[in-house]
N, C-alpha and C positions, 0 to 999 in steps of 0.2 A: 618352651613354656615360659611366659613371664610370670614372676610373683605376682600377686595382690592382696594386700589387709581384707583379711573378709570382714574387718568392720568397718573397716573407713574409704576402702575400694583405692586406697593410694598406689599406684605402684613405684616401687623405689626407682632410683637410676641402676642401670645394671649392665655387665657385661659380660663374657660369653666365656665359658668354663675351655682353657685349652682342651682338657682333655676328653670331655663329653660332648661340649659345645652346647648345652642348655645355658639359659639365662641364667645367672649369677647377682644379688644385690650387690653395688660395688662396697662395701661396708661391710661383706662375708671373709672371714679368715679360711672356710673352706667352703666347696659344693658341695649346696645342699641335695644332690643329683645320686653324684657320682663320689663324693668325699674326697676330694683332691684340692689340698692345700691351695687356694691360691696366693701366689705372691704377687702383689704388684702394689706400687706406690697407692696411696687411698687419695683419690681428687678431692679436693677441698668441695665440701659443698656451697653450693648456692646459696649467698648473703637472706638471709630470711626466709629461705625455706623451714616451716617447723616442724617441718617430718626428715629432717636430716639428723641424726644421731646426737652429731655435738649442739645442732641449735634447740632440739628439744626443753622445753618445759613441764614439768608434773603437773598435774590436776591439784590446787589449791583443797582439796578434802585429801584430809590422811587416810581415807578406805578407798580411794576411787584409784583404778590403774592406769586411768586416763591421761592424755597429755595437750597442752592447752593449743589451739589452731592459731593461727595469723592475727584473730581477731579476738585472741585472750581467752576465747570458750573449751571447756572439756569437749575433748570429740568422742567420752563416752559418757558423762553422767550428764552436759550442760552447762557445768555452774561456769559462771564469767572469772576472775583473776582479780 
C-alpha cells in the first residue's frame, strides 16, 4: 500500500519496511504498518520539491496549517506568499 495526502493526493518518495515490506515514506523513523524502527540514512530530497520536509514553507496566515506549493500558493486556504 502506498501513502497519499488525502488533501493534496501527493505521494511521498517511499521505501519498503524490511520487516513487513509495505510502503514506508522515506522521512519515517518508524512503520507506519508494522512499527518497526527503520534505520537507514535519509536521501537528500529533491532540489525544489515543496512537499519534501526540509524544503517546506508555512502558509503566510497564522490560522492556516497549510504549506506553500512551487508556485508560493497554500495548497490549503489559497492565499499567494
Amino acid at each position: 500500500m502506498i501513502l497519499e495526502c488525502e488533501n493534496c493526493g501527493h505521494t511521498p518518495a517511499h521505501a519498503h519496511c524490511p520487516a513487513c515490506d509495505e510502503a514506508v515514506p522515506q522521512w519515517a523513523k518508524f512503520c507506519p504498518h508494522c512499527g518497526r524502527e527503520m534505520k537507514r540514512e535519509q536521501a537528500p530530497a529533491p532540489e525544489g520539491d515543496p512537499f519534501a520536509m526540509e524544503n517546506r514553507r508555512l502558509c503566510p496566515d497564522g490560522s492556516c496549517i497549510g504549506i506553500l506549493d512551487a508556485d508560493g500558493r497554500c495548497v490549503v486556504c489559497g492565499k499567494m506568499e
